[in-house]
N, C-alpha and C positions, 0 to 999 in steps of 0.2 A: 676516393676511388681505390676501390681493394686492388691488390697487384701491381701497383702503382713500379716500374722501375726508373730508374736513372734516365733514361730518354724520353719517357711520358713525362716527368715530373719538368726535367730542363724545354721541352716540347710546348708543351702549354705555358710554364712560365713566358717563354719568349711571347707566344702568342696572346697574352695575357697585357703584353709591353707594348705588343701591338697593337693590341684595343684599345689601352687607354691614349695612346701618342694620335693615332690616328681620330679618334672623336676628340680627341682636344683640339688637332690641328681642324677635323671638318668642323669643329663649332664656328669657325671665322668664314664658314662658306653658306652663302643663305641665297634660297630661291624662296622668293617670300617671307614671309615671318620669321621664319623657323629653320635652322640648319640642316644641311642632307648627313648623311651617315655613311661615313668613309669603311666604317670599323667593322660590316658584317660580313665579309670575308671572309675576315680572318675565324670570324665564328662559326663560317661554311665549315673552313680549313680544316679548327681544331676539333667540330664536331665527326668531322669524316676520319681523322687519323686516330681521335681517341676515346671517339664514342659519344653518346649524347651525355653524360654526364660534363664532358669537359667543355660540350655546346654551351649547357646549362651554366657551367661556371664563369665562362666567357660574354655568353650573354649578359649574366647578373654583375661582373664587372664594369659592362660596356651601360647598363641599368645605373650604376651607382655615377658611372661621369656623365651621365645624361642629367644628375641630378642638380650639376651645379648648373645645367643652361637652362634649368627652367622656373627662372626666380618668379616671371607672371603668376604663371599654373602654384607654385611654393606660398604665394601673399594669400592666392583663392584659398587654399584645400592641402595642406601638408599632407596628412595622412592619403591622400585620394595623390597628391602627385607624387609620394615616395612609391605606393602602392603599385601606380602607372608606370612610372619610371625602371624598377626593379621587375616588374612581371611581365614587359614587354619585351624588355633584353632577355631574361632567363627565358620565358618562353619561347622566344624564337632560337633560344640555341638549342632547344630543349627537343622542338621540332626539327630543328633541322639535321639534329645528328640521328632523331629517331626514321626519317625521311631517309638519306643515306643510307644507314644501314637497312631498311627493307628494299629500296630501290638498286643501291651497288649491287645490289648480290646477281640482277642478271648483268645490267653494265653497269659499268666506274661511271661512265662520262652523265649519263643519263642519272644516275643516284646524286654528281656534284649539280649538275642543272637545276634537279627537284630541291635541292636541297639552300642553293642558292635562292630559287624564285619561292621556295616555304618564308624560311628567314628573312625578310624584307615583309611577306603578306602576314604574317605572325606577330611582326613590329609592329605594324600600321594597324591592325586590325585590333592590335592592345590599345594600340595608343584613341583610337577609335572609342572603345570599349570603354576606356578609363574617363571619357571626356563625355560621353554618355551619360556614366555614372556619379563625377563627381563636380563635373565641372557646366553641366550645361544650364543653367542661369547663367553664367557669367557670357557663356559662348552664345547665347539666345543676345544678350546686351550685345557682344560685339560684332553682331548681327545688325545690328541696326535696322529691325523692321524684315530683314529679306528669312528669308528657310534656315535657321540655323545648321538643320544636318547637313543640307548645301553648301553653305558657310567652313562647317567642318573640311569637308572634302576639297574644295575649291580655296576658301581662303589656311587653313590649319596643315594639309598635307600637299594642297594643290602639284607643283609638279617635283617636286621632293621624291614623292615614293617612286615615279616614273626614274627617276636620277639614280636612285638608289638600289631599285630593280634592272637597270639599263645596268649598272657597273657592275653588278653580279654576274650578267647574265654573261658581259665581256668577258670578265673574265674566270668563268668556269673552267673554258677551255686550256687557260692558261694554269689553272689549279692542276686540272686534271692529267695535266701533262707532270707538274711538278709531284704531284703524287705518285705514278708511275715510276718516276729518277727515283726518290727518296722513299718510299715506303711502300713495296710490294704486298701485296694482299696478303701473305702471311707476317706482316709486321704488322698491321692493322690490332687495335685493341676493341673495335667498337662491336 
């Protein structure tokens, strides 16, 4: 990140600390299969205060601790679940600080909303994407007979994404306000 100062750099570190605490602690919380996702928040956050680049890097950290909870998907298809793994997180940080910055600029609150309910549909829509591509034999087998992309949706993200979209959504307004305290519009680097 060119221009990078001493409050960018200490800023996303923290939120960096954020990411990984928080998906370590949501990997013990499972609706279904699969864990919900504590950690995009803070990827709303840092995309909104420091631009979609530091989205992107938040993401692809939040990408790399996703990679230790998905040993299944790791035995199928390494390269297809590193691939998923890292291009889900980054992408939705990627989006969602590029979302912010074109929407903030008429409101703050309405650019953290978009930017909150991008990040979550960018996740999902990877993770969608990547099971598509590398994984669907395995997901047709644990299908047993019924519609596999049904199967995806209902058994793989069933109400996870709802969880995960619901706690965005809560708490935007609560970002939006702490964005306001701490970094007025001309502190903004994005």
């Amino acid at each position: 990140m060119k221009n990078m100062n001493t409050r960018t750099i200490a800023g996303v570190g923290i939120l960096t600390a954020m990411v990984i605490v928080l998906q370590i602690l949501s990997s013990h919380i499972h609706f279904g299969p699969f864990s919900i996702t504590l950690a995009l928040m803070p990827i709303v956050i840092g995309a909104a205060l420091y631009g979609w680049k530091a989205g992107a890097w938040l993401g692809f950290v939040f990408g790399c601790i996703t990679l230790t909870d998905a040993a299944a998907f790791m035995a199928i298809n390494a390269p297809g679940t590193i691939i998923t793994c890292l291009g889900k997180g980054a992408l939705a940080g990627l989006a969602a600080g590029l979302v912010y910055s074109a929407v903030s600029k008429k409101n703050r609150l309405t650019g953290i909303i978009s930017a909150a309910v991008v990040c979550p549909l960018v996740n999902t829509g990877v993770f969608v994407l990547g099971c598509l591509a590398f994984f669907m034999n395995t997901i047709t087998e644990w299908a047993a007979g019924s519609n596999a992309i049904l199967f995806i949706f209902t058994g793989l993200i069933g109400v996870n994404f709802f969880v995960e979209l619901g706690v965005n959504l809560l708490l935007s307004s609560v970002v939006e306000r702490i964005l306001n305290a701490v970094a007025p519009k001309s502190f903004q680097t994005a």
